[in-house]
N, C-alpha and C positions, 0 to 999 in steps of 0.2 A: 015739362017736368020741373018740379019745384028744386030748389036746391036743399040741402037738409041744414037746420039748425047747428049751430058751433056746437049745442049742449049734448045734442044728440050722436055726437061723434065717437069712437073711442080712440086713445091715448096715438095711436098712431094717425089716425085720421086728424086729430088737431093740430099734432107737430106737423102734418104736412100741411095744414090749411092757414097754418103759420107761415111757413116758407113758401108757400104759396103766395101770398098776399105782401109778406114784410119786404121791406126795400134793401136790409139786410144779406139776402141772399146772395146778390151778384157778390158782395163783399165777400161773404164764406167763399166760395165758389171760385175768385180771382184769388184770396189765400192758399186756399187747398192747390190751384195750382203754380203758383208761385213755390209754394211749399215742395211739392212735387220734383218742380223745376230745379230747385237748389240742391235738392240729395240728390237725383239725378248726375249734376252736374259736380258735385263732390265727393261723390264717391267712388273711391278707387278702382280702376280696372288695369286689366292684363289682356297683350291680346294671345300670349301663349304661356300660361301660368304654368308652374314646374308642379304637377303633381304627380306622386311617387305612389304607386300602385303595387303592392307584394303581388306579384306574378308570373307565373312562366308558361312556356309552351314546351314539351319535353315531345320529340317526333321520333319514332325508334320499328324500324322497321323489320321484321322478320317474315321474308316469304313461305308461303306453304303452311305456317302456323294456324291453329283455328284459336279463335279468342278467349276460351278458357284457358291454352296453352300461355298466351301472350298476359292475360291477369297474371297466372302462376308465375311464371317465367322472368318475366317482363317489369308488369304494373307494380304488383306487393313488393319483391325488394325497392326498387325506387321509389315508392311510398316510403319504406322504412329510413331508408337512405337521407331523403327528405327530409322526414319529421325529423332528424338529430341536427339539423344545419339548425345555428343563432338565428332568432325572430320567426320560427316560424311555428310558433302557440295555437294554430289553428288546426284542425285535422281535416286531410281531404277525403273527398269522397266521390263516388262515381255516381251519377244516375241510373 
């Protein structure tokens, strides 16, 4: 099988038959991870960074109740109770 002509190529096949052939390469290639290697190694970490998450778990038990009771009862007023506490802009909602 013959190999195909440089002319005959398109735009992507010539840059690769460029980097294929140029001596060039190893140099990009040793850059790129040189390059890699530095932000890598300068870039800041935490191994237990403090992030602050608006949320809660609210556990409220009522035996014998059926779950329409526990919405009514229950959920809607602390829902309402909730939404007037400072920061909390977001409205919840149940699945």
């Amino acid at each position: 099988m013959t190999e195909p002509k440089h002319n005959e190529l398109n735009l992507a096949g010539r840059i690769a038959s460029y980097f294929i052939d140029s001596k060039l390469t190893l140099l990009v290639m040793l850059f790129a991870f040189l390059a890699g290697m530095f932000a890598f190694l300068v870039t800041p970490r935490e191994e237990n960074p403090r992030i602050v998450v608006p949320a809660a778990n609210i556990i409220v038990q009522k035996p014998g109740a059926t779950p329409d009771e526990i919405e009514q009862l229950i959920i809607k007023p602390l829902e309402a109770i909730l939404q007037d506490w400072p920061g909390s802009n977001t409205p919840m909602a149940w699945p």
